[in-house]
Structure formats: structure tokens, C-alpha cells
C-alpha positions as CSV (number, residue, x, y, z in Angstrom):
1,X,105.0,90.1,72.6
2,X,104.8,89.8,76.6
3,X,106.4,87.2,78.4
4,X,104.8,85.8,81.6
5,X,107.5,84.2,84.3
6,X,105.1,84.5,87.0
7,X,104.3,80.5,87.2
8,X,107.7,79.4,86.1
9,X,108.9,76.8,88.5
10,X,111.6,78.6,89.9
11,X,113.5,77.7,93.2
12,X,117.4,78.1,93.3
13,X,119.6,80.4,92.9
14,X,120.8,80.7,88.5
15,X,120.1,77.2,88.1
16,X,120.2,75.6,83.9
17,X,116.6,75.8,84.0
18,X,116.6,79.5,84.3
19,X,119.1,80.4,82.0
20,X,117.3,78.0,79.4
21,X,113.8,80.1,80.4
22,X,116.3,83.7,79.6
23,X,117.6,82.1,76.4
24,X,114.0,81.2,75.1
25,X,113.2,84.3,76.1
26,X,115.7,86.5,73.8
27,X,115.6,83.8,70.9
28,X,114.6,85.8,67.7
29,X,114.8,89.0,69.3
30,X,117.7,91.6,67.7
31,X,120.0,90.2,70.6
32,X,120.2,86.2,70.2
33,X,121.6,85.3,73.0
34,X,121.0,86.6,76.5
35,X,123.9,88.7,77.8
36,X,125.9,87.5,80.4
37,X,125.1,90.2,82.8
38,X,121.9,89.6,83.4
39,X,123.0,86.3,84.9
40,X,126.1,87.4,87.2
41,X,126.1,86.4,90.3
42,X,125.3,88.0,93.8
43,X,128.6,89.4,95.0
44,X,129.6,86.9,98.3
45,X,129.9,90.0,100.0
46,X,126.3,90.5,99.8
47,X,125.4,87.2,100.1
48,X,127.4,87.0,102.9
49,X,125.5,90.2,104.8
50,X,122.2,87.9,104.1
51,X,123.3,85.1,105.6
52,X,123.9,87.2,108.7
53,X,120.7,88.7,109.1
54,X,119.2,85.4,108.9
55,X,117.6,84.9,105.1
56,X,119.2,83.9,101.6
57,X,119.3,84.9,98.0
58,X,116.0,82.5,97.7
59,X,114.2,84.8,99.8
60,X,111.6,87.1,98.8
61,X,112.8,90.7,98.7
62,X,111.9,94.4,99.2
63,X,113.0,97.9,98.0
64,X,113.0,100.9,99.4
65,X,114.1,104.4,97.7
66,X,114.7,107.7,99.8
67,X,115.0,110.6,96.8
68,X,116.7,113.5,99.6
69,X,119.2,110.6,100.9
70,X,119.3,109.5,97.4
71,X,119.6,105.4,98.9
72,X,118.1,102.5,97.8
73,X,117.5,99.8,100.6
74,X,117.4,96.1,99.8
75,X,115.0,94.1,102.6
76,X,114.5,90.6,102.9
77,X,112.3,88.1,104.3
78,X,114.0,86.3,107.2
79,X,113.4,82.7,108.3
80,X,111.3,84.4,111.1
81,X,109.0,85.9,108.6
82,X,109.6,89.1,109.1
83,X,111.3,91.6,106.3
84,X,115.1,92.7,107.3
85,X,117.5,95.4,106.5
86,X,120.1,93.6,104.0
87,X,122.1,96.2,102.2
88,X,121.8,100.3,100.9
89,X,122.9,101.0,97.6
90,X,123.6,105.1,96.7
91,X,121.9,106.1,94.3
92,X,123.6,108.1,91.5
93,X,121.1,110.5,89.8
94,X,117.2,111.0,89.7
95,X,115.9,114.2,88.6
96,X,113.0,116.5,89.7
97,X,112.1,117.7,92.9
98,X,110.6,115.7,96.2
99,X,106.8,115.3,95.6
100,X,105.1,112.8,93.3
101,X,105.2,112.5,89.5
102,X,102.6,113.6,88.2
103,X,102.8,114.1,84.1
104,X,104.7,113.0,81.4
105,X,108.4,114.9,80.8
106,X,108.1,116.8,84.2
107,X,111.2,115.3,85.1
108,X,109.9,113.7,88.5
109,X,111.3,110.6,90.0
110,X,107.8,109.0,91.0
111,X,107.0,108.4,95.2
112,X,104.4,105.7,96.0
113,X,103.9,102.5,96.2
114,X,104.3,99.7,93.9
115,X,104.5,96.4,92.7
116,X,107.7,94.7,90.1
117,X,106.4,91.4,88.9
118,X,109.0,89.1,86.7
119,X,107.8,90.4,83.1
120,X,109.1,94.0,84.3
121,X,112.4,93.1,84.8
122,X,114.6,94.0,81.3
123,X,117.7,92.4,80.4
124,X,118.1,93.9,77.4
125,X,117.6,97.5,78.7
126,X,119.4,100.5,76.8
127,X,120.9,101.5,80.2
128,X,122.8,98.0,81.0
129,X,119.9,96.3,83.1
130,X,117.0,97.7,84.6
131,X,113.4,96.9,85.8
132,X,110.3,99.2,85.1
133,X,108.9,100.2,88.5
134,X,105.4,99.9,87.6
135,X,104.1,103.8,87.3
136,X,101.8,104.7,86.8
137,X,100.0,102.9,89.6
138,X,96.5,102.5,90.6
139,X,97.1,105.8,92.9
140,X,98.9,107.7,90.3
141,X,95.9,106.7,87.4
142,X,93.1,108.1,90.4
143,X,95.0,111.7,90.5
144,X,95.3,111.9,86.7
145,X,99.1,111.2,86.5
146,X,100.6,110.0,83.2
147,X,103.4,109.2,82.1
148,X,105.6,105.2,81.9
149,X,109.0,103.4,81.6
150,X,110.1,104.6,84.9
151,X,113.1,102.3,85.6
152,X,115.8,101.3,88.3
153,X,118.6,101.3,85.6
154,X,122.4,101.3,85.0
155,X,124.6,104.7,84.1
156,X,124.3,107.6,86.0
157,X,121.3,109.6,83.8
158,X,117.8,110.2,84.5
159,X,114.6,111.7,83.1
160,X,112.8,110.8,86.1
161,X,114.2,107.7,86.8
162,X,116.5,105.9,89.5
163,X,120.1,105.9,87.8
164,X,122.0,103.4,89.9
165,X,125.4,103.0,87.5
166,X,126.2,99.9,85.5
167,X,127.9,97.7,88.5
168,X,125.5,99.0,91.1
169,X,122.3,98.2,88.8
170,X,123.9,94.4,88.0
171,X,123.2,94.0,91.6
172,X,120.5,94.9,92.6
173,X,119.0,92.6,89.5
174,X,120.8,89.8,90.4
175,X,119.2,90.5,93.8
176,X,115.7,90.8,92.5
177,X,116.3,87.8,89.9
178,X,117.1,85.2,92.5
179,X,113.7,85.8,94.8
180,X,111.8,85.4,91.6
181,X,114.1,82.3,91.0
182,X,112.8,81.5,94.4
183,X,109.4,82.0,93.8
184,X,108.6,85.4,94.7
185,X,105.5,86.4,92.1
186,X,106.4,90.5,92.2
187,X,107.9,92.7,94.5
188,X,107.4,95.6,96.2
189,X,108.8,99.0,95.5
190,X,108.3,101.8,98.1
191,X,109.9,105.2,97.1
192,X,109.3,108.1,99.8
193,X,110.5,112.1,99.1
194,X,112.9,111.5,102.2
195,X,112.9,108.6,105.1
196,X,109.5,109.3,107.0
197,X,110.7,110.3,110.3
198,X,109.1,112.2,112.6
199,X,111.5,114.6,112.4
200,X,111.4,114.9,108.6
201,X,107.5,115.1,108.6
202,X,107.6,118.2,111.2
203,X,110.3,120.1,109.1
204,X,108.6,119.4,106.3
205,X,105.4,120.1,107.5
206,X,104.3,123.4,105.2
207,X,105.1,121.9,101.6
208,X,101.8,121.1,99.4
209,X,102.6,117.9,99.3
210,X,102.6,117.2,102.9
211,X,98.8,115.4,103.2
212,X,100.4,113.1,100.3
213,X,103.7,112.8,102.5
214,X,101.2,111.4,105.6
215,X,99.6,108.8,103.3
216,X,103.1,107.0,102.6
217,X,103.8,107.7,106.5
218,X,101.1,105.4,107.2
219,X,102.4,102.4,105.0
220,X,106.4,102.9,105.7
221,X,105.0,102.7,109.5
222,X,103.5,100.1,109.1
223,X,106.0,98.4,107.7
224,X,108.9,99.2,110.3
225,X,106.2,98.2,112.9
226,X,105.9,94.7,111.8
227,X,108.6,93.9,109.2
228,X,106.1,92.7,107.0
229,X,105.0,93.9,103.3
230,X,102.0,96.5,103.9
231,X,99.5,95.1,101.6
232,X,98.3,98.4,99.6
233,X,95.2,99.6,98.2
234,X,93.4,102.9,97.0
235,X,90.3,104.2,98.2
236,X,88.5,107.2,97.1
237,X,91.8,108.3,95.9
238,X,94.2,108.2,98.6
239,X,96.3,105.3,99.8
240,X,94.8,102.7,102.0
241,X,96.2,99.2,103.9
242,X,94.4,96.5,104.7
243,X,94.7,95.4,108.5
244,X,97.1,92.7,109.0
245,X,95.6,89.1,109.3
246,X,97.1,88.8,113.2
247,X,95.9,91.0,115.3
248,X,99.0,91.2,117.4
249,X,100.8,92.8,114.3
250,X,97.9,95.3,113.9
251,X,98.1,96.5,117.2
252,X,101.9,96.7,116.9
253,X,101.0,98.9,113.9
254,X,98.6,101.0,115.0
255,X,100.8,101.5,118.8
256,X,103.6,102.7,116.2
257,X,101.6,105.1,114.0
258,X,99.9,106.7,117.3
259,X,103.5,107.0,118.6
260,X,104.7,108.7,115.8
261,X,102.3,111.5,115.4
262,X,102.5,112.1,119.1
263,X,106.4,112.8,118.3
264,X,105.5,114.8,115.5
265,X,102.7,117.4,117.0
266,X,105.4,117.4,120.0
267,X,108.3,118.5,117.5
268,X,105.8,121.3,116.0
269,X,105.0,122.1,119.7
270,X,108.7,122.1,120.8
271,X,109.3,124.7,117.4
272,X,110.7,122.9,115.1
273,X,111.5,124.9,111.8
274,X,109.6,124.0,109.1
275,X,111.1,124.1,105.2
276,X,110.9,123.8,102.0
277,X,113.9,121.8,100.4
278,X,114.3,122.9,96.1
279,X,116.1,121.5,93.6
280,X,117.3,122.8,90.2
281,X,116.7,119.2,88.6
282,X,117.7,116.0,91.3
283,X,120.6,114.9,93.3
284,X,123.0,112.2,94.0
285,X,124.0,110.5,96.9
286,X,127.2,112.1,98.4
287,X,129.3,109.1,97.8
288,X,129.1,109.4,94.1
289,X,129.7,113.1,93.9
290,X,133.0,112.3,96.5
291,X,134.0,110.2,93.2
292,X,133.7,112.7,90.7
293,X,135.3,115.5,92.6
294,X,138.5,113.5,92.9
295,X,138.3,112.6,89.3
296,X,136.7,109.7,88.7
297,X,134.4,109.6,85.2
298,X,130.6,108.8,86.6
299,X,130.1,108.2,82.8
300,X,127.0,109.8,81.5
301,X,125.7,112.3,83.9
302,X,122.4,113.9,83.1
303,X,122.3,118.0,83.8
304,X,125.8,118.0,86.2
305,X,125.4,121.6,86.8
306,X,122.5,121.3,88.3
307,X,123.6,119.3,90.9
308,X,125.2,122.8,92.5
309,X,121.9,123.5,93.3
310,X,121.1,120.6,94.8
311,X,119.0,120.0,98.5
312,X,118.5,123.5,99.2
313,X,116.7,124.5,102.1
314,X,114.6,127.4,102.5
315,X,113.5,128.4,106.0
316,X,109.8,128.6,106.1
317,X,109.1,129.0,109.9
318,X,112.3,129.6,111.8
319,X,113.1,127.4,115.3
320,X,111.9,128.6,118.4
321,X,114.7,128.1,120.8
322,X,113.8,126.2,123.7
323,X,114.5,127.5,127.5
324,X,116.9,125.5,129.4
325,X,115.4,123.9,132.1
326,X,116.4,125.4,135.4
327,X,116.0,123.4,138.7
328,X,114.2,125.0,140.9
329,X,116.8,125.2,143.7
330,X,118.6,127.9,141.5
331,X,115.4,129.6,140.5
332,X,114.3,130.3,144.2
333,X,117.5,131.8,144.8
334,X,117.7,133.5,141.7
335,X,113.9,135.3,142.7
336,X,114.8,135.6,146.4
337,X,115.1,139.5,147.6
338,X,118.6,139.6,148.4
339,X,119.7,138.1,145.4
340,X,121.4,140.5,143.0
341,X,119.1,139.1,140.1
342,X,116.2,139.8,141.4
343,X,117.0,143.7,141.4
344,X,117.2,143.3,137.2
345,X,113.8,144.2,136.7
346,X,111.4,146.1,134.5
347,X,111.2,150.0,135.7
348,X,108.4,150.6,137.4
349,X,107.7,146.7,138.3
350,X,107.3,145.9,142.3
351,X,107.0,142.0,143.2
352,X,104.0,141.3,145.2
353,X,105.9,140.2,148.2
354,X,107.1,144.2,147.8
355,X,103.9,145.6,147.6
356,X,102.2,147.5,150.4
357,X,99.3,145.5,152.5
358,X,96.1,146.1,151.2
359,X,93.4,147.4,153.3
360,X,92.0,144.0,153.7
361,X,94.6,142.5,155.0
362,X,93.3,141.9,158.5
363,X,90.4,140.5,156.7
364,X,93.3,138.1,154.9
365,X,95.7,137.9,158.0
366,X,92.7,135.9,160.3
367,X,90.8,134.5,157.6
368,X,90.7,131.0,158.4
369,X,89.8,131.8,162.4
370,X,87.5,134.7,161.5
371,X,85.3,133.5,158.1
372,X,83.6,130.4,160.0
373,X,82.2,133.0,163.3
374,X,81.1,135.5,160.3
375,X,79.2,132.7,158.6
376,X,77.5,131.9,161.9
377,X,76.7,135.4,162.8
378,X,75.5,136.1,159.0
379,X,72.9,132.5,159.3
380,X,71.9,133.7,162.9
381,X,70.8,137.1,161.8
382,X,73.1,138.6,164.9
383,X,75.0,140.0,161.8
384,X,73.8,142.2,159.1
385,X,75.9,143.2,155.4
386,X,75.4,147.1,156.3
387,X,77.3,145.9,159.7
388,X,80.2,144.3,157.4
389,X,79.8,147.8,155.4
390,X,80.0,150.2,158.4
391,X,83.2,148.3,159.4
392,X,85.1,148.5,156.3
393,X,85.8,144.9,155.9
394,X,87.3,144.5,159.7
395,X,85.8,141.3,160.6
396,X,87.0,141.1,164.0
397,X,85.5,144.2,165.2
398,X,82.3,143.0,163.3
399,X,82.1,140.3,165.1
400,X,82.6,141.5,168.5
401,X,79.4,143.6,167.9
């Protein structure tokens, strides 16, 4: 049986209603009663942080995953409309390497965009709570990708999922569970190999998946241009988004995507090393691994030895170094002929202000007095080329013929 929240009137925060709606819900199923940690509250730490940026737990809210930073970012809407930075969470496993998911039991933590309505959200998960991402998604069905039950979820194990541990997960569902309380239909769920920097995109600029890389570009610019939700689509197989309704935020959009290539072909100019970055199976943020070296039991931990291997970087096109800009005060000096630096030369090399006159030089020397009275001679006919020849290129004694 599927359960449909989506027109459920709900509008604060954990009200009886909703826990009457959760109990319905797991009625008759093999647990009876809904557990209580579905239903704990937002720490007032965090609800705290949201007050400050100017929104509430109402609010509707946004993820954002980073796989190589392993971080998960909570946004939410602001009372000026606009989506804001509330809170990252480290993220404690996901498996695979950066690039999208593309079959089932390849181990790949999916990257894409995509959409978390209420009837994905599990209370009852295996793995303490967790909501089903939503892959495959339009996008991934286009390119032939299989595979399901890609979750955020407690413990710290994956198969190709975002393991968050047990305390870290309760959160981030009580986060999601109160904008649906407030009437938020789905949210969004952006995950990206690595946070789409200019920087990252030019280092990163010889792996396969790079053209794949510059379609999630487009929608995470878009996004950090305006602060509001790109709305997504697929077209002929590739990601698309819709212009924005305002025409002031589209321009803000496409001012920022503009922007950002230009600091990307300027990075490539600049030489900027290009890798590849290779994992044995995933990573974990740096804060969780910090834990376990001191001691601390992560719990479950899918493949731990392979997290020695984790994030390395292979050199593909080494960095050009760039020369230090020299002002040209020094320079002048530096190339003048009684400077002892300008005697470190190549053998054999003479500067041109060291080279002997040519035999033209008179011809060079009176040019700008001489050339006018041979142009006149030459139109008049009073001087002739074999006249120019005869005199080897002395144009004053030409002319005085």
C-alpha cells in the first residue's frame, strides 16, 4: 500500500494532528505504533541557526550533497523568498567514485537532481530513519540507468547511498518533516561529485564525466545566483531549467553562469593542473574519520579499508607556473647595457641596439625629412627607380640629382 501526505493539511511544527496522520499510518503494519524518533524534535541549536538567518522550521527546505567534501547542506526559504544557507551536516560513508550512478550494484552514490515528496520519507527504515532520494530520475531513466532505494539514512554503511549515522539522520528528518508539516509538497535534492566551483571544474576538466559535470554547473549556478529552487527538466537527454518567471532573476542567472565560465577558461589559460581524483570504494567526511582514529565506534562501517584509499589524486596535466609580474622600472634596468644582467645571454646572441648599422641606415636616419621630397620627385618624373638603384638606397644624394 502507498500512502499519499501530499494534501494533508499540515502547518505547524509536530502538532496532534500529525502524529495522529503517523499513527494511522503504521497501524496494522509489523510495527504498531510509530516510533518515537521519527517525531523528535529539531535540536534548538538548529532552530536557533534558522531563526538567525531569517526563516523557521515551517519553512520550505533544500538539500544539497557534495560526494568529495562528503557534506550535506540544509537551505531554507527565508521570509525574503529567497533560499539560505542554514546548517552542513558531514556525511559519514557513501561508496563509489564521483560521477553518476549508472546501474544496479555498481556501488555509486547517484549525482543529479531530484525531487523528495512526503510518501518517500521512511520512518520505519532498517537504518534508523531515512528518505528515498528519488533515483532513478527522469535524467537517469533517459541514459539507461537502473537501479532504486537510494536513501539518506542512519549508521555509517552504504551500497550507494548517503550514510549520515543514527543522531545525524534524526535530524535532518525532523528538518525535512516539519516543511512538509508546513506545507512543502516535495523537496529538492541536488547531489554534485564536488562543490561546482570554477576551480573544481578546471581541475577537473579531463574526467569523462566532465560534459555531465557542466550540466549540474548550470542548475547549482543558478541556484547561488538567485537563491531560488532551479525548476528542472530533461531535454533530449541532458538537463535543462526553465527561465525564471522575473526577468531580473534570469539576468542575475545568466550574468553569473557567463561569469563563471569566463573564470574557468581563465584558470585553464592561467595552467591550472587538471586531475583525476579515484577512490577504492567512497569516503567520509574528515570529522568522522577524526572520531574513529581516537577511538570512537562509528558503528557499522561499510569496507573501512577502503577508506585508505580514499580522494586520490592523479595528476593529469601538471601546473604551468606563472611568471611573476615584474614592473617595468626593474625590467629596463635589468635590460639596460651596463647592467650586469644583461651580459647573461645566449652565446652567440647580439641585442639589436648592439648590432652594426645596416647599410640603409641613412635611408632610416632622415627618413621622415627625406621620404616626402622622394615621393615628389618619383610623381614629377624628375626621379627615376634605376636612379634610386644607381645610388644604393642613399636618398639624399638621389635627390640632389
Amino acid at each position: 500500500m502507498v500512502f499519499r501526505f501530499r494534501n494533508l493539511p499540515f502547518r505547524n511544527p509536530i502538532r496532534p494532528t500529525a502524529l495522529l496522520v503517523f499513527g494511522a499510518l503504521t497501524a496494522g503494519s509489523p510495527a504498531s505504533a510509530a516510533p518515537g524518533k521519527a517525531f523528535a524534535p529539531i535540536p534548538a541549536a538548529t532552530l536557533a541557526l534558522m531563526q538567525a538567518r531569517g526563516t523557521t522550521a515551517a519553512a520550505p527546505v533544500l538539500f544539497r550533497a557534495y560526494k568529495k567534501e562528503s557534506e550535506i547542506e540544509v537551505w531554507k526559504r527565508a521570509a525574503s523568498g529567497r533560499f539560505v544557507h542554514v546548517k552542513t551536516f558531514p556525511i559519514c560513508r557513501w561508496s563509489g567514485q564521483l560521477g553518476p550512478k549508472r546501474k544496479t550494484g555498481d556501488r555509486q552514490t547517484p549525482e543529479g537532481f531530484y525531487t523528495v515528496p512526503q510518501r518517500q520519507m521512511n520512518p520505519n527504515s532498517s537504518y534508523y530513519l531515512s528518505f528515498d532520494v528519488g533515483y532513478p530520475n527522469a535524467y537517469d531513466r533517459a541514459q539507461g540507468s537502473t537501479g532504486s532505494a537510494v536513501m539518506v539514512h542512519g549508521v555509517c554503511s552504504s551500497m550507494g547511498c548517503f550514510a549520515m549515522t543514527d543522531q545525524v539522520v534524526g535530524e535532518i528528518y525532523a528538518i525535512a518533516r516539519e516543511a512538509f508539516a508546513g506545507g512543502q509538497a516535495a523537496f529538492q535534492f541536488q547531489s554534485y561529485p564536488f562543490r561546482m566551483t570554477a576551480a573544481n571544474m578546471a581541475r577537473h576538466r579531463t574526467d569523462p564525466n566532465i560534459a555531465f559535470w557542466r550540466q549540474l554547473k548550470e542548475g547549482a549556478d543558478r541556484f547561488e545566483a538567485t537563491g531560488e529552487e532551479p525548476v528542472v527538466g530533461v531535454v533530449a537527454g541532458r538537463y535543462a531549467f526553465a527561465p525564471y518567471r522575473d526577468p531580473a532573476k534570469e539576468a542575475l542567472a545568466t550574468a553569473h553562469r557567463s561569469a563563471e565560465e569566463a573564470r574557468i577558461a581563465a584558470l585553464v589559460e592561467e595552467g591550472s593542473a587538471a586531475v583525476r581524483t579515484t577512490y577504492s570504494d567512497g569516503a567520509q567526511h574528515p570529522f568522522w574519520a577524526a572520531l574513529a582514529a581516537k577511538g570512537t565506534s562509528l558503528g557499522d562501517v561499510s569496507r573501512p579499508e577502503a577508506l585508505a584509499y580514499a580522494g586520490q589524486e592523479v595528476v593529469v596535466i601538471a601546473a604551468r607556473p606563472r611568471p611573476l609580474p615584474v614592473a617595468e622600472a626593474v625590467w629596463s634596468r635589468w635590460i639596460a647595457p651596463a647592467s650586469p644582467l644583461s651580459r647573461t645571454r645566449m652565446p652567440g646572441f647580439v641585442p639589436a641596439y648592439e648590432q652594426a648599422a645596416p647599410a640603409f641606415a641613412p635611408l632610416l636616419t632622415s627618413y621622415a625629412q627625406t621620404w616626402p621630397r622622394v615621393v615628389g620627385l618619383t610623381l614629377s618624373g624628375a626621379l627615376r627607380a634605376p636612379d634610386i638603384a644607381a645610388a644604393g638606397g642613399a636618398v639624399e644624394v638621389v635627390a640632389q640629382r
